[in-house]
N, C-alpha and C positions, 0 to 999 in steps of 0.2 A: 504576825500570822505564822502559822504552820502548817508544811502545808505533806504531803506521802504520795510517794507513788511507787506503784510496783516495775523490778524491770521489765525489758522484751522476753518475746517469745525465746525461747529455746530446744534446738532440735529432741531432748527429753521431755518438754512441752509438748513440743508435737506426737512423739509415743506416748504420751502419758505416762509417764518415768517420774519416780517419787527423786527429786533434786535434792531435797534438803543441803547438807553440808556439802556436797559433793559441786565441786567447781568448774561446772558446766557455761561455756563461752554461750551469745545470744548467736543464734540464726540470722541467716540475710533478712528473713520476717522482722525477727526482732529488732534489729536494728534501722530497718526502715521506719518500726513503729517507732520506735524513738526519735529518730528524724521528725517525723510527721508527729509525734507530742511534741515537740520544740518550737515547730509554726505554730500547731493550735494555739500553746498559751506562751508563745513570744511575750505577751503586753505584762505577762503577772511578773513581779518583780522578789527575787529572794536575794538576801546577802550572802548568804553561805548555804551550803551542800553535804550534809551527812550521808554518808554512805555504809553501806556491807561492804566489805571488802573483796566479797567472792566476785568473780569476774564478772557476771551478767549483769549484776547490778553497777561495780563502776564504769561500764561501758556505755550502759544505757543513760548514765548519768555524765560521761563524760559528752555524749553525741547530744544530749538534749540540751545539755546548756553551752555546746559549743561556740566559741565567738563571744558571752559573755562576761567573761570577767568575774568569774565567781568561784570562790574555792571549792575545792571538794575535798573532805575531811573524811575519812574512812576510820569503822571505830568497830570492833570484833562484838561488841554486842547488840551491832546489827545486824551479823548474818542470821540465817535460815534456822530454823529451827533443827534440830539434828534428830533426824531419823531412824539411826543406829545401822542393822544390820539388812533396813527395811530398804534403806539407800539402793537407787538403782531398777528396782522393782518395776517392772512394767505392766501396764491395768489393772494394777492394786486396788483399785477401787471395783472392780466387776468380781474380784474374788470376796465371795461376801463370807468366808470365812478366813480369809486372813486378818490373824492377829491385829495389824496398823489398823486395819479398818475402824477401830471403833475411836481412831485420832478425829479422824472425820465426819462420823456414823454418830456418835456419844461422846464428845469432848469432855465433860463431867465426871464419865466412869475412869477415862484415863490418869490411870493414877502412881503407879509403876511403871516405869521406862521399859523399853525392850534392850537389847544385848546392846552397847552403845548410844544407846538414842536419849532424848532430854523429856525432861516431862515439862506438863505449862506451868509448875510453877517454877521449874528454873528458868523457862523461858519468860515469862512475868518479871522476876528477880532481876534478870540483866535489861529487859528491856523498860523497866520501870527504872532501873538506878541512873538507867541514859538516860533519860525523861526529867529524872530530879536532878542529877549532875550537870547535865550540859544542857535541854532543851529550854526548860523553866526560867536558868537565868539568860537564856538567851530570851527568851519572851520579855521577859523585864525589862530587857535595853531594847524594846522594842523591833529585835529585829523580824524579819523575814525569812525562814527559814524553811527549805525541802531534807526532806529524808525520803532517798533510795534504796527500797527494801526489797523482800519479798512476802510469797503469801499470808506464809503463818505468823513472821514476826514483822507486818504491818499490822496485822489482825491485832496481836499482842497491844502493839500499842494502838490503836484504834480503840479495843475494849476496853484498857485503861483508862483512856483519856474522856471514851465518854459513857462509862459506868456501865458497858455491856456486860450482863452475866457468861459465864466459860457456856452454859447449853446454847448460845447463841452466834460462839466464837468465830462460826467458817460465816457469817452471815455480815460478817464487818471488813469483809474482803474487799481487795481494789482489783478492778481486769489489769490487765498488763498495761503499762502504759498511759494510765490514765491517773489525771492531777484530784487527790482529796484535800481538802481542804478542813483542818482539822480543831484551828484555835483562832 
């Protein structure tokens, strides 16, 4: 089985501050919420733990499977999607003429990165190559497997995995904290 979730909340969560690559720790929120995901699904059972490496997500992964006995493997082509120079940005989203908007607004049209930022298909490219490299044969040996991500490159692989078109991409999102269940 495979299984995503996104990490907790985070104080740029709570502004509404575009995260991307920028290595922002979880909130007393956030880590609560992961606590309280870790009783919800105590009974589901994973062999191992892929992770982003950027702090919110191994935290949230470390506090949710706390006491179990399950590795966590941190791999750089799970972090966040990179948002270049748009990083940091607060209610990016209510400015409906700034440039990022249309990451969100028209996934489709994005097609040129911004000054640092990634475009979906290199975010596709790495998160598909972990999907073929490491996920798939882990399926095969039947294991059990979570990956701790975040919003866009869960999406990523979400859409991948179950043949979501890119104009539908922000619609294959996980809320914070909460277990998908993917294969």
């Amino acid at each position: 089985m495979l299984y995503i979730m996104r990490h907790g909340t985070t104080e740029w969560n709570k502004k509404h501050m575009l995260q991307g690559r920028t290595d922002v720790p979880l909130n007393d929120d956030g880590r609560l919420m992961a606590a309280e995901a870790a009783e919800i699904y105590k009974d589901i059972h994973f062999d191992v733990c892929y992770c982003s490496p950027l702090i919110r997500a191994r935290e949230t992964a470390e506090i949710f499977l706390k006491g179990r006995n399950i590795p966590i493997i941190t791999d750089d082509r799970l972090m966040e999607m990179c948002f270049g120079i748009y990083e940091g940005t607060e209610n990016y989203f209510k400015n409906s003429k700034s440039p990022v908007n249309i990451i969100f607004r028209e996934p489709q049209s994005y097609k040129i990165p911004f000054e640092g930022a990634e475009s979906f298909e290199m975010l596709y490219a790495r998160t598909g190559e972990f999907i073929k490299e490491v996920i798939l044969p882990e399926l095969e040996k039947e294991k059990d497997i979570l990956i701790v991500g975040h919003g866009a490159m869960n999406s990523s692989i979400v859409c991948q995995i179950k043949n979501i078109p890119i104009e539908s991409f922000w619609s294959a999102g996980i809320e914070n904290c909460k277990l998908m269940k993917l294969m």
